[in-house]
C-alpha positions in Angstrom: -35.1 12.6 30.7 -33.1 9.1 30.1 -35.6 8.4 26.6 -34.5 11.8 25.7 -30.9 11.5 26.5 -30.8 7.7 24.8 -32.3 9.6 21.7 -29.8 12.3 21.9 -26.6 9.3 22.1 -28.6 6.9 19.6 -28.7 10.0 17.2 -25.2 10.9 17.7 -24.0 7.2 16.6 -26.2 6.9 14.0 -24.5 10.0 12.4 -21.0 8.6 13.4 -21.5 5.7 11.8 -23.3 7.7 8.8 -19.9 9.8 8.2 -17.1 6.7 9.0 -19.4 4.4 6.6 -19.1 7.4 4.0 -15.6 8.4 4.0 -14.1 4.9 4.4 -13.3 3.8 0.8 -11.1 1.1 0.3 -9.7 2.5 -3.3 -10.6 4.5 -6.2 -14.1 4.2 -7.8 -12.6 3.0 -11.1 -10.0 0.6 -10.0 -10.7 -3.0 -10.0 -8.1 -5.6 -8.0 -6.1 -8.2 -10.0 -8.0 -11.7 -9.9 -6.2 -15.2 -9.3 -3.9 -13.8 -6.5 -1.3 -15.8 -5.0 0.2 -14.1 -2.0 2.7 -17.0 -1.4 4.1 -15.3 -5.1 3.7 -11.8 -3.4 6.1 -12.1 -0.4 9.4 -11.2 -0.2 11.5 -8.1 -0.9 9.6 -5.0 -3.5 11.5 -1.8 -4.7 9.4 1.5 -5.1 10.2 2.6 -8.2 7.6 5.5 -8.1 4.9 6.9 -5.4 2.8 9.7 -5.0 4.5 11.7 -1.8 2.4 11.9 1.3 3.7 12.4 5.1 4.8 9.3 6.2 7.3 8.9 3.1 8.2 12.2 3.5 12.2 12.7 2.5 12.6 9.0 1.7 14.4 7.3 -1.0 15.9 4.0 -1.4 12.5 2.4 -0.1 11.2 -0.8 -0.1 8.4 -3.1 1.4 8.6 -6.6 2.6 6.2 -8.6 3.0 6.0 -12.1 5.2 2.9 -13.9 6.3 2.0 -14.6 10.4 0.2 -17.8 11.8 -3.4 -16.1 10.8 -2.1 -15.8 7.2 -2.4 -12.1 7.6 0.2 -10.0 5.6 3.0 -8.6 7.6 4.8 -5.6 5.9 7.9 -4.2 6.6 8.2 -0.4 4.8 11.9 1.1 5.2 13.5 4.2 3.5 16.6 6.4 3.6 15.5 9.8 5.3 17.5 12.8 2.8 17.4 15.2 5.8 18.1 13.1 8.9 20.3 11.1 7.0 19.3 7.3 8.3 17.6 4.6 7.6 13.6 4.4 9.0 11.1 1.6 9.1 7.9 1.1 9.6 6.1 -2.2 10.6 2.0 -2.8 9.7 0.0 -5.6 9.2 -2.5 -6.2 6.0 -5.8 -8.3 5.9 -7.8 -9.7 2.5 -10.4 -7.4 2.1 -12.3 -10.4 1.0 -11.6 -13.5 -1.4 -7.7 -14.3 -1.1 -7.7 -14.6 -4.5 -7.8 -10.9 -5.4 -5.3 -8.4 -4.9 -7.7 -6.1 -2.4 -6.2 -5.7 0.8 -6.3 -3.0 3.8 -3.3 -2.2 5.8 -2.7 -0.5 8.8 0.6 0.7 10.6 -2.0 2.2 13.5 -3.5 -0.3 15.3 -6.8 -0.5 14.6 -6.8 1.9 11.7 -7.2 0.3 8.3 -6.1 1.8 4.8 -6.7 0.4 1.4 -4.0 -1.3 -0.7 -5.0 -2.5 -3.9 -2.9 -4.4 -6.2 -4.3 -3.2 -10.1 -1.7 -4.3 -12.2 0.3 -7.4 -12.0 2.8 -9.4 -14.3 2.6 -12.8 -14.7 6.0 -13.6 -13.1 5.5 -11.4 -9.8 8.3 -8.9 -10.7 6.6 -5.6 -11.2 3.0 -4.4 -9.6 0.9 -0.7 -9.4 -1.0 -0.2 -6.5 -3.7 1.6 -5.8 -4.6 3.5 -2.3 -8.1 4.2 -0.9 -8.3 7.0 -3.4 -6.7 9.3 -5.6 -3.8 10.8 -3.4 -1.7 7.1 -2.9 -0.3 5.7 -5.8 2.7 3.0 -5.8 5.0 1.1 -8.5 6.8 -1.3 -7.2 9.7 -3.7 -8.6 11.5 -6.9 -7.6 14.4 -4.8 -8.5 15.5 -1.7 -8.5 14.5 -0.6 -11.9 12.1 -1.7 -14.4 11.7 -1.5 -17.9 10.3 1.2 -19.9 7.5 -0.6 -21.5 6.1 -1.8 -18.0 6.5 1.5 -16.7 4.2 3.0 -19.5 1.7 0.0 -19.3 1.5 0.9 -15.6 1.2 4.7 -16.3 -2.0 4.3 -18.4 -3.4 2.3 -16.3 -3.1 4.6 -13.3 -4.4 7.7 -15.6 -7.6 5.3 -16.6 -8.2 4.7 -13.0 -8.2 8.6 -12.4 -4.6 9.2 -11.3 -3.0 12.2 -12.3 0.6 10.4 -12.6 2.6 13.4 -13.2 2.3 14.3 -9.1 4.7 10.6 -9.1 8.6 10.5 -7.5 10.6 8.5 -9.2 12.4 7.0 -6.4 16.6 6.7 -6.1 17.9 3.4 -5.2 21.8 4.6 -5.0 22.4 3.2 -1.4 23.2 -0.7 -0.7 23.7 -0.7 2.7 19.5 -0.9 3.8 19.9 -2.7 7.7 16.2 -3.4 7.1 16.4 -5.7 4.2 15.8 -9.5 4.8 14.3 -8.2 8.4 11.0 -9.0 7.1 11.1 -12.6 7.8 13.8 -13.6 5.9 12.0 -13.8 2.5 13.7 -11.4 0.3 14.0 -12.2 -3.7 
């Protein structure tokens, strides 16, 4: 009874780890993380200029991440946004980790405790102003800015480069940045640009 029972549990987390080891993808099968990374560059205050919508942006404009490092040199990230409906501001607080070598843009990031997403970085100028990132898959796209615009030919750059990877850039919102007034900015460890 306890060989067949230890079989039975053995089995069962054999196939547990079968389907978490299959469905955990850190980002799209064609994008590829930008090489010679400097996260000391990456800090500070970003502007989403676009994103694909999912639930926990829901309603949001105005948003922005910031992003600060801890003593373990792991990522902290500061997301706020103006809620339309509710009509105030919202944050949310996570933590992101090097997926591997610190030197290219391939990070997870969780605001769930243990729960880990990925955030790739696939396009990035040379001057740290304007970046595309990539989710575990097709459904989380970003553009991000140091300000609150940015130019058109980046923005087209950035949109073939998401369609190459797979994404179907149309599903975007182009974010408003109207308000000034964000209590959140410079919250995020004081290294807003």
């Amino acid at each position: 009874m306890k060989k067949q029972t230890l079989y039975r549990i053995s089995i069962v987390f054999a196939l547990l780890f079968a389907f978490v080891s299959c469905n955990t993808k850190d980002m799209p099968e064609k994008a590829k993380a930008v090489t010679d990374f400097d996260v000391n560059r990456y800090l500070g205050t970003w502007y989403e200029i676009a994103r694909f919508d999912f639930r926990f942006e829901k309603d949001l404009d105005n948003t922005s991440a910031q992003y600060s490092l801890d003593a373990n040199g792991d990522v902290l990230v500061l997301n706020s946004g103006f809620h339309t409906k509710e009509k105030e501001w919202k944050k949310a607080e996570g933590k992101a980790k090097f997926r591997g070598n610190n030197t290219q843009g391939a990070l997870k990031v969780s605001f769930f405790g243990p729960f880990y997403s990925g955030y790739t970085i696939v396009a990035l100028d040379a001057d740290y102003n304007y970046a595309l990132i990539a989710g575990k898959n097709l459904d989380y796209l970003w553009i991000l800015s140091r300000e609150k615009t940015i130019p058109t030919a980046v923005k087209e750059e950035y949109l073939a480069i998401a369609q190459e990877i797979g994404y179907d850039t149309s599903r975007l919102l182009w974010i408003n940045h109207d308000k000034d007034s964000n209590p959140f900015l410079n919250e995020g460890g004081g290294l807003a640009k």
